[in-house]
N, C-alpha and C positions, 0 to 999 in steps of 0.2 A: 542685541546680545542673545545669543544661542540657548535657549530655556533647557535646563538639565530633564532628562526623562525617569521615569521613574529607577531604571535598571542602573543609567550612570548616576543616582544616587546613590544604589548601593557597591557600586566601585566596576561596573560592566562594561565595557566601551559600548558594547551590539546588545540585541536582547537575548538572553541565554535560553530563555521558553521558544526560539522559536521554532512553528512547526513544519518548516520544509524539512525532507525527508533526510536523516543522518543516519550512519550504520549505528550509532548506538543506541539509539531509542525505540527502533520502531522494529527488531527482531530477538528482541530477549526475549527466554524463556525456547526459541526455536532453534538457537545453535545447530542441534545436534541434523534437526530436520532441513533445514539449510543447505549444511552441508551435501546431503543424501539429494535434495534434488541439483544442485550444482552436478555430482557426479551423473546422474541420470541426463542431466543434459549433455553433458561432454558423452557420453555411451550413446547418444543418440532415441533417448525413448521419446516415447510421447507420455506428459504428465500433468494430472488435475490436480490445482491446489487453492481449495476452498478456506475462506478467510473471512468476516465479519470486517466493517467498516472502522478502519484506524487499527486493524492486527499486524499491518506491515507488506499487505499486496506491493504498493507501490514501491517499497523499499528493495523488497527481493526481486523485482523486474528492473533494477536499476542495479541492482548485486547482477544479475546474470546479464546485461549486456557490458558492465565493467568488466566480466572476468571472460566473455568470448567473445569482444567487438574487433579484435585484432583478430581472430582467426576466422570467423564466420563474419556473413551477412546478416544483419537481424534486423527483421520485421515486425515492428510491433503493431497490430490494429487492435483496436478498439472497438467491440460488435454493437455496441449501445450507440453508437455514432452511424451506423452503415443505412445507406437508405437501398430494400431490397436485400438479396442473397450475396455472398462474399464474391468478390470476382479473383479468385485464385489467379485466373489466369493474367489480368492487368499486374497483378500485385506482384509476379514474380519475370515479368519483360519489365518494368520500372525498377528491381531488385539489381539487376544488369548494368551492363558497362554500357554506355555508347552504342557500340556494336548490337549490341541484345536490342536495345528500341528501335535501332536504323531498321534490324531485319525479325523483329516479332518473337526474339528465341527466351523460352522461358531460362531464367538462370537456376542452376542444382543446388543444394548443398546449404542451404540457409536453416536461420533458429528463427524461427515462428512464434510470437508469443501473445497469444488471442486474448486481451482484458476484455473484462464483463462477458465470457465464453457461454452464461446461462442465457444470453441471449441470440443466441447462433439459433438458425431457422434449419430447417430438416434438411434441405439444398444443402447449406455448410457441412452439414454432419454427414452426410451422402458424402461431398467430394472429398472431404482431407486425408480420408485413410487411402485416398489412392493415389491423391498427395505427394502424402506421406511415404507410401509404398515403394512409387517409382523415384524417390529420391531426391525431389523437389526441396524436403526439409530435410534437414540433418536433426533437429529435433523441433518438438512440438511446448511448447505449455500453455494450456490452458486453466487461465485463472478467472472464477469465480466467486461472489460474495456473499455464496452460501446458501443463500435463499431457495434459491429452483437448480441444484448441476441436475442437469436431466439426461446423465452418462452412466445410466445405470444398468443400460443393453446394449447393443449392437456394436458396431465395428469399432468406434470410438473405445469404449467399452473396454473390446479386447487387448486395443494397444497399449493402452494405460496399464493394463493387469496390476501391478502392486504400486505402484509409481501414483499411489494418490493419497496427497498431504491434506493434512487441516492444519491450519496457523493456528495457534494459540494466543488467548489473550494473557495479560500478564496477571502476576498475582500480587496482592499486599507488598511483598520485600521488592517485586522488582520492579513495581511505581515507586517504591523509595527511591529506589539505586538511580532508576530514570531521572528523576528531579534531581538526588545531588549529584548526579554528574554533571549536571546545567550549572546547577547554582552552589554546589557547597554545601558545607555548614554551616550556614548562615543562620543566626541566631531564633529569626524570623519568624519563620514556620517550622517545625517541628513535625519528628516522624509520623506521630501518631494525626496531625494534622494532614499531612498528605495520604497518609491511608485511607483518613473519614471524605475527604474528596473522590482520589479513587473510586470508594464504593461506588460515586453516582456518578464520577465519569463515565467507567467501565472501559475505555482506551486509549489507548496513548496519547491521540491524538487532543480529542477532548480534555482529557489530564492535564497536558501544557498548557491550554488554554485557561484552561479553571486557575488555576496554581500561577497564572500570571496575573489576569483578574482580582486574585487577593493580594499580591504585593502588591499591583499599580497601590489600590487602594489603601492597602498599610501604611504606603512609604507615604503618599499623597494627604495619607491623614493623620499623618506622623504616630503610628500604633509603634506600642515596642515588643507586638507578639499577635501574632494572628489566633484568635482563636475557633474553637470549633461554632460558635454560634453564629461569628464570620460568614463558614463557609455560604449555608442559607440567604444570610439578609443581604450579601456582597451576591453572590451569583443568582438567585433570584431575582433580586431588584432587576438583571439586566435582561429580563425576559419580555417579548412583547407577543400578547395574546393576539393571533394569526383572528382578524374578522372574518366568519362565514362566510362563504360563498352561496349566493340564492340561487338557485337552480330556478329554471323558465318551468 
């Protein structure tokens, strides 16, 4: 017999915490800027958009090949993955039909969208704006996780000119809104319960996870209200002190 899980205890078929990436969670509070780089990619710019870990990178590189994979090609690479400098040039005879690999011809007119771009080496940053230039992309984004964008000069630089976003993380009300569009009203957990998490998630991402972590546990220990002392003895217990590593 099929042991009930904690969520279809409280009446879920699936788990409503989870954290593969949905348009409603992972870009509140950024509507407005969203929007503005959408149009910037359809106009054809090239664009930085700097974001912290779990502020909705992922999401909004999944917004922009949903809303131009019918009309463009898009290329997405990864610079944290690349062993050596970008090879522009394989990356857009692979971009191609058929035809473009049999005879080596680079294809025009693609959306380019470089994750972890703070790791692009000086070679990368040389060749895209000429790239760019001759028409190879129809637009560029370059997304970073804030720590090092090191696009603070040169040709790079200039293409971007206003076209450079910061994600925002969310605030108090719209980690509320976040969790009860998962779960409801549910008696459970309470607002002010989910805010004192927040504060020490600090992102969405983490937030689901914390915020499921204390129902498993509720439901599993039959509480009829989570509270704030919860949060602590429930999410710390599940912590495991990482052993030193002894250097020779």
């Amino acid at each position: 017999m099929k042991r009930d899980t904690w969520f279809n205890k409280l009446g879920f078929k699936t788990n409503p915490l989870s954290i593969k990436p949905r348009e409603d969670n992972k870009l509140l509070g950024n509507e407005e800027m969203i929007k503005r780089i959408i149009e910037g990619v359809d106009k054809g710019s090239m664009i930085l958009v700097e974001g912290d870990y779990g502020f909705g990178k992922s999401t909004l590189l999944k917004r922009i090949i949903e809303e131009f994979r019918e009309d463009f090609r898009i290329i997405y690479y990864s610079c944290n993955r690349k062993l050596g400098s970008i090879d522009y040039e394989d990356m857009l005879i692979k971009a191609g039909s058929v035809f473009h690999k049999i005879f080596r011809i680079k294809k025009k007119h693609n959306i380019l969208l470089l994750d972890e771009a703070q790791d692009m080496n000086i070679k990368d940053k040389e060749l895209l704006p000429q790239y760019f230039d001759d028409g190879f992309f129809h637009s560029v984004v370059l997304v970073t996780n804030g720590n090092k964008p090191d696009f603070k000069q040169g040709e790079i630089k200039e293409r971007i000119g206003e076209n450079h976003f910061k994600l925002k993380g969310l605030r108090d009300e719209q980690a509320v809104e976040l969790i009860r569009k998962r779960i409801g009203d549910i008696d459970l957990i309470s607002d002010g319960v989910i805010k004192k998490v927040f504060q020490r998630s600090k992102n969405p991402r983490q937030l689901l996870e914390d915020v499921e972590d204390l129902l498993r546990d509720a439901v599993e220990n039959n509480k009829d209200e989570i509270k704030e002392e919860d949060i602590s003895s429930v999410l710390d217990s599940g912590k495991k002190v990482q052993p030193e590593i002894q250097e020779d």
